[in-house]
N, C-alpha and C positions, 0 to 999 in steps of 0.2 A: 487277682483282684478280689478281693474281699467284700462281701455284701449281707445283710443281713433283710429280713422283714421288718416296715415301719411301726412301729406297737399301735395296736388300736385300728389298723387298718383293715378297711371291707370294702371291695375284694384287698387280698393279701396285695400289699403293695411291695415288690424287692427295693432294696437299695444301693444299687452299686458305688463303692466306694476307692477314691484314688489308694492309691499304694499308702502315701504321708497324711493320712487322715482315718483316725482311729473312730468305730462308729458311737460312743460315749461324747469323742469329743464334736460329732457333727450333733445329737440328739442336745447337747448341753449348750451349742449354740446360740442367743436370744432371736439372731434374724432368722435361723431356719425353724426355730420352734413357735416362731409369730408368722408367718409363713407360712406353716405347714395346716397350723390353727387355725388362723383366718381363710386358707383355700377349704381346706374339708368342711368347716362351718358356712362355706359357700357351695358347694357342691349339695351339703344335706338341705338347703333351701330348694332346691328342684323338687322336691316330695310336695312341694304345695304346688295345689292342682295349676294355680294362676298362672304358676312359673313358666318364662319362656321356652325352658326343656321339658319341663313338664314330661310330655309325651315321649321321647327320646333323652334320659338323663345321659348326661357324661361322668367320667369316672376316672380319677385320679389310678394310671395301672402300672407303671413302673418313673422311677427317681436315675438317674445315671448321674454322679457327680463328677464334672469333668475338670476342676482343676479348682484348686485354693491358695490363698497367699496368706500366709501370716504375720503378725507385726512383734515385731522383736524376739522374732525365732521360734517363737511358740504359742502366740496368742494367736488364735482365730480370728480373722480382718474379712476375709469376699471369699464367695464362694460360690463358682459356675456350675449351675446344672443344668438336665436336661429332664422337665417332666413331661411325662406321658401320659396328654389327657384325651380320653377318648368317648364317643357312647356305640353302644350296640349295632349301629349301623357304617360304624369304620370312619365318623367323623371326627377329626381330630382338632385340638385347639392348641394353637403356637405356645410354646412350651421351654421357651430360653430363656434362664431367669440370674439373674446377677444378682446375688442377695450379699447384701451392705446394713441391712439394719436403717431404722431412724433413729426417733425420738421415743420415750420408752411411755410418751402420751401423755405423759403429768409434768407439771409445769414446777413445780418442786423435786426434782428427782434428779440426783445426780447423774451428770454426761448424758443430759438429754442434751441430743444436736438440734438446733433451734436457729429462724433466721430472726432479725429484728429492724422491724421500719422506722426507724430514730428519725426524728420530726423536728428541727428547732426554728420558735418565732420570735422576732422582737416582742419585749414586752411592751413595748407602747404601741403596739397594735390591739384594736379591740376586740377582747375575746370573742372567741367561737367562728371569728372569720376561718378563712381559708389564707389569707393574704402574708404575702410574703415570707412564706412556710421553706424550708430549706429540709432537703432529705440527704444523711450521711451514708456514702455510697464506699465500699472497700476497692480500692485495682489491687489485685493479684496476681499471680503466675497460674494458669491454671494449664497445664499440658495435654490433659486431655481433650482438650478441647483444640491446642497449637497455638493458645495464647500466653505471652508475659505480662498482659496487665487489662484483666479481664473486669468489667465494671462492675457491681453486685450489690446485693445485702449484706450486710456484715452478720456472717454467721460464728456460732460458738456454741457454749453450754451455758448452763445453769447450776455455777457450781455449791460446793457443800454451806459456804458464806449464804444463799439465796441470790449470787450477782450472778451476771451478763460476765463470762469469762470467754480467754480465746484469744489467739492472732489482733484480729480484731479490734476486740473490745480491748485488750491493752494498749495496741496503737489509739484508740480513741481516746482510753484518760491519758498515753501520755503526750499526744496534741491536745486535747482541751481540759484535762482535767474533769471530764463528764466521766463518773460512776454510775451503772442502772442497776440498782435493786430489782428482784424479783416482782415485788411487790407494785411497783411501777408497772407493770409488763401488761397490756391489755393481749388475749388470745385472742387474735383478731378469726382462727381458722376454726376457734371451739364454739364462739360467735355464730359460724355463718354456716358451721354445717351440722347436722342435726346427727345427735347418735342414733347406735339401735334404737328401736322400741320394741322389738320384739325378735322370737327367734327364725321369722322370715327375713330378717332384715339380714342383710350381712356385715359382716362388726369388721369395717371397714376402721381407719386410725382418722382423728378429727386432724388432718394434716394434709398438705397439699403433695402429691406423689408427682416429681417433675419428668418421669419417662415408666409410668407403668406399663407398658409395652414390652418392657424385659427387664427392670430392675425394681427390688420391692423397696428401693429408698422412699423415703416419707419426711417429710418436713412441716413442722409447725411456723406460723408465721406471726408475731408477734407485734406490738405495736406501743411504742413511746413516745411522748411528745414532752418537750420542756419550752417553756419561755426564759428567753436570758433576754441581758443589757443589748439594745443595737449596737452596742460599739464593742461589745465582745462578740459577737455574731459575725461584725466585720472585719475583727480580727481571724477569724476565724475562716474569715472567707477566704481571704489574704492567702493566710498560711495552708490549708488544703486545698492545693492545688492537682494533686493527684500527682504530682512530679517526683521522683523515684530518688531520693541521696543515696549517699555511696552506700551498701549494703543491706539495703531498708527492702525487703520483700513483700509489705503490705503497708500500702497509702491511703490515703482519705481526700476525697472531695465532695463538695457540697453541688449539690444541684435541684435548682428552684423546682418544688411539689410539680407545679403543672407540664412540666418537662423529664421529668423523673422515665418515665415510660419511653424513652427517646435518650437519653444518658444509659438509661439499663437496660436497654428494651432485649440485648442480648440473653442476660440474667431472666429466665423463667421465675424467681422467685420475686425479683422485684415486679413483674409482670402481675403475676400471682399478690403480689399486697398492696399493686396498684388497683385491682379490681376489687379485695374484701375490701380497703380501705373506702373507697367510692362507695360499694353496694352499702356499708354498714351505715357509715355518715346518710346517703338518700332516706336510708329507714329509721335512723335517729337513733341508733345502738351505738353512737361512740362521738 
């Protein structure tokens, strides 16, 4: 087993490395080098007196990488480790970490992974209500979890065009015909959560993290609304049924705003842009 020192580490940090995983290709990784960046820039935040370690720092003291899976044979896709965080007096902090990567934070930047809370109201309702507001909701397969048709936000990228691309977003232009420009896109999570200000702060991603407990996934959550005709709206009802055709691996249903949280309640993300959405709207930012 092959292991080298982290560069830049104090104390020396080892890193043990699987046999199919060369260490060039774990340091050139984005998730373990945002990862490794964001822990130790949380770690040197203990130096201020306030901090809660303050008096007992911890200390990032050895890395064991215990398995990786690639995607089409030789890209780097997840990668299970096991850090070793510790302080001087043999406390240690849970250290299982599944790194997947997010969003790369910028709302421009190609194969950021991003969710999006698509809104549509009749237009002869009067603006700025809430009323009769409809939220496009994705079923999918998702296995990890032991479901085939798991209810959601419709996630994707932001591809090189500035659009809403993906699974997803393709089955949505081709049931409705709705395209979302970048430019459309309100950041609902750049909104609601405040970056650094300074270098106690830790540089945490303006994104919602749906299992920080062991995985450094990170999601941005974004938000669209459009008014169409009520009778394309109801057409639309019609036809998104969430009902599965022969072949079809990702559907669409609509489900009425004040119920959304009860249609998706499974979905932490929908959960997640049911709250900024609410908190934003009370304080008048959206």
């Amino acid at each position: 087993m092959a292991s080298f020192v982290l560069p830049h580490s104090e104390p020396e940090v080892p890193v043990n490395l699987t046999s199919n995983l060369p260490k060039d290709q774990l340091l050139s990784f984005p998730a373990f080098k945002q990862w490794i960046e964001t822990l130790q820039h949380s770690l040197s935040t203990q130096k201020t007196q306030s901090h809660t370690f303050h008096s007992s720092p911890y200390k990032l003291r050895k890395i064991d990488i215990q398995s990786v899976d690639f995607f089409g044979g030789k890209r780097l896709g997840f990668v299970k480790l096991r850090a070793e965080v510790s302080n001087d007096d043999g406390e240690q902090l849970p250290g299982s970490v599944f790194l997947r990567g997010g969003s790369v934070g910028m709302m421009v930047s190609n194969d950021a992974l991003t969710s999006v809370w698509l809104i549509l109201q009749p237009d002869d309702v009067p603006e700025g209500t809430e009323n009769e507001k409809q939220v496009i909701l994705a079923l999918q397969p998702r296995i990890a979890a032991g479901s085939l048709s798991m209810a959601e936000l419709p996630a994707g990228m932001l591809d090189e065009s500035g659009s809403f691309s993906g699974g997803a977003a393709k089955e949505i232009a081709e049931e409705t015909g709705l395209e979302i420009p970048a430019s459309d896109l309100i950041n609902m999570t750049e909104l609601a959560i405040p970056d650094a200000l300074s270098d106690s702060d830790e540089r945490l991603q303006q994104a919602v993290y749906p299992s920080p407990g062991g995985c450094d996934e990170f999601i941005p959550i974004f938000l669209w609304q459009k008014r169409v005709p009520r009778g394309q709206l109801n057409d639309w009802r019609g036809k998104l049924t969430g009902l599965r055709e022969h072949g079809e691996k990702i559907t669409l249903m609509l489900s009425p705003l004040d119920q959304v949280w009860r249609h998706g309640g499974r979905d932490g993300k929908v959960l997640a842009g049911w709250a900024l959405y609410q908190g934003l709207r009370q304080e008048g930012r959206i």
